[in-house]
N, C-alpha and C positions, 0 to 999 in steps of 0.2 A: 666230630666225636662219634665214636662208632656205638652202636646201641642194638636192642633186639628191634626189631621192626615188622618180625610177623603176628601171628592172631593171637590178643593176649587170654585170652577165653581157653584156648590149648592148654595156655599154662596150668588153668586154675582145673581142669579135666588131669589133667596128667598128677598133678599132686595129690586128688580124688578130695580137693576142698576146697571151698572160695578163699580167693589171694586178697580179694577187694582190689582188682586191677583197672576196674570200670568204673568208677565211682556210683553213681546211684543205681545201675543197671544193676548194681550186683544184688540190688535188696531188691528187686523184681523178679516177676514169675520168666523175663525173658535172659535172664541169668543161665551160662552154658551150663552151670554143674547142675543145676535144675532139670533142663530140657532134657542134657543130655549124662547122668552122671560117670559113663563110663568112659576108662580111658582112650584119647585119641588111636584110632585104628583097632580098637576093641570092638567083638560085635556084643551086645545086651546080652545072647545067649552064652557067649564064653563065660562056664561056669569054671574054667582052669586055675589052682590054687597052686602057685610054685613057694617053696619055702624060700624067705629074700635070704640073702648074704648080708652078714654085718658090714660090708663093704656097701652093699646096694643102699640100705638103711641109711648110713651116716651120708651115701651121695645126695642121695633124695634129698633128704633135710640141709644139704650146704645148698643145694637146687634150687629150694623153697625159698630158704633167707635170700639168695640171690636175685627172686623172680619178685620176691615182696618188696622189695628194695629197689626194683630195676638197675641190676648194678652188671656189668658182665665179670667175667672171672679175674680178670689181672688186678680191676679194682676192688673185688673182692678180697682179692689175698692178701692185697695192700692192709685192708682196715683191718684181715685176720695177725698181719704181723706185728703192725701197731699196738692191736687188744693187748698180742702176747707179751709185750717189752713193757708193759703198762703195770703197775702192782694190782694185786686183786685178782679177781675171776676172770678167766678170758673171757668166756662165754658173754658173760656181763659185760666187760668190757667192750664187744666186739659188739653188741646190741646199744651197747651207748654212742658207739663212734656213727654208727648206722642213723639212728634216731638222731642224731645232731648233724648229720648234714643238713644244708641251706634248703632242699630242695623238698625232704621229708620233714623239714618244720613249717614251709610256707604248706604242705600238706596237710600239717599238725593242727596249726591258725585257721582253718577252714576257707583259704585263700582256693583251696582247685581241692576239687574232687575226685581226684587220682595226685600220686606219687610222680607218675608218667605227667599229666597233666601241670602240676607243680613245676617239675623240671623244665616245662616248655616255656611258663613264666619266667623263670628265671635267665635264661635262655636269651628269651629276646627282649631281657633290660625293664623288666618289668615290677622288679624287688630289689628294697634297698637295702643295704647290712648297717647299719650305725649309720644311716643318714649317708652313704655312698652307693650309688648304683652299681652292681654286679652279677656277670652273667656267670659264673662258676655256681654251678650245681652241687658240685662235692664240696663245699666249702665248710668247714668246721666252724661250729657256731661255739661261742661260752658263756656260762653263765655273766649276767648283766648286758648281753646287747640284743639289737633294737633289731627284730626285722616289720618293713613296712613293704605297702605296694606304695612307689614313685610316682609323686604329686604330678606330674604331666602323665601317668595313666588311670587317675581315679577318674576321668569325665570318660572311661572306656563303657559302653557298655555293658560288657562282662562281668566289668568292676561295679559296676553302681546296680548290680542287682546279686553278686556277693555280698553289697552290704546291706542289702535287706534281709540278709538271709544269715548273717555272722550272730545275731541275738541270741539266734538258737541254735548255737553250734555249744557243745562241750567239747572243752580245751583238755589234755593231761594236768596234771597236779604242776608239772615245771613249767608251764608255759601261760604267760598272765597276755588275756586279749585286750585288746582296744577298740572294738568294732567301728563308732563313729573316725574314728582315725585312720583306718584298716590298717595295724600295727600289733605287734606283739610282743612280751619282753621273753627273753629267759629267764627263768628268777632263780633255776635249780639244775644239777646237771640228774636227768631221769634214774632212776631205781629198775631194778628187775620187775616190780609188780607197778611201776606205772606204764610199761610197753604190753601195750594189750594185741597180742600178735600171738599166736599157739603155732611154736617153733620149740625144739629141744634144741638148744644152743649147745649145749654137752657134746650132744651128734656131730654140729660141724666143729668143734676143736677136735673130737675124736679124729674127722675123716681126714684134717690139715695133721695129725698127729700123729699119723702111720709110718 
């Protein structure tokens, strides 16, 4: 499956604001936007102010949902065509199909501490959908089912000191935890003000809408 594979840290320089692509690295002082906040290949003195194009705007911002999400383009367009054929807001739309893939809800659960990291779990067999094991990443979840991590990888490591640490995770409003279980339900399909992510989703309908 093809994916981005260079420095995710660029990313979050290039957008000029943390993506949360690192999981706990990003709420430290060694956080790139931190160290370094200007843009990749920017020198600190370039005090250069070019006016953007409404083109450049809406790219940025389809860039960003894409970079937040770790998605590349083809699958992006995918979830933006879907939004559009869906009743409702696209925008909304196109933010719920996002948040309900398999990979950014075992993120959601406090199962990995990256989006990117999530996806590697699922990956190699390591989360179950309704009690069946599955390595699809992009997998649409719906309201009432079950994701868990697979009873032959709770004696992992990794896993058994996730669950010392699920207690104190806050979950969204849709998503109900079970920490001693390491499991989670859906109970709702999410709202605009329960994806806490600062994206103008308007932006990338615009930019697909040219």
């Amino acid at each position: 499956m093809a994916r981005y594979t260079g420095p995710v840290c660029r990313l979050c320089r290039r957008a000029g604001m943390k993506l949360f692509l690192k999981g706990e690295r990003c709420f430290t002082p060694k956080c790139a936007v931190e160290r370094r906040p200007t843009p990749p290949g920017a020198s600190p003195s370039d005090r250069r102010r070019r006016k953007e194009s409404e083109y450049s705007i809406q790219l940025k911002e389809k860039q960003k949902a894409r970079n937040i999400y770790g998605i590349l383009e083809r699958q992006f367009h995918k979830h933006f065509v879907t939004a559009e054929r869906q009743p409702g807001v696209t925008g909304e739309n196109l933010l719920r199909l996002l948040e309900m893939r398999l990979d950014n809800v075992v993120y959601r659960l406090g199962f990995a501490d990256s989006r990117r990291q999530a996806r590697q779990l699922v990956l190699h067999g390591h989360i179950t959908l309704n009690g069946r094991r599955t390595d699809i990443a992009s997998a649409q979840v719906k309201s009432g089912d079950t994701v868990a991590v697979h009873a032959s990888s709770r004696t992992n490591e990794y896993f058994k000191t996730v669950s010392e640490t699920l207690t104190r995770k806050t979950v969204p409003r849709w998503l109900e935890l079970d920490p001693p279980a390491l499991s989670g339900r859906i109970s709702d399909r999410p709202a605009r003000q329960d994806i806490d992510i600062n994206l103008n989703e308007a932006l990338v309908v615009e930019y697909y809408s040219r």
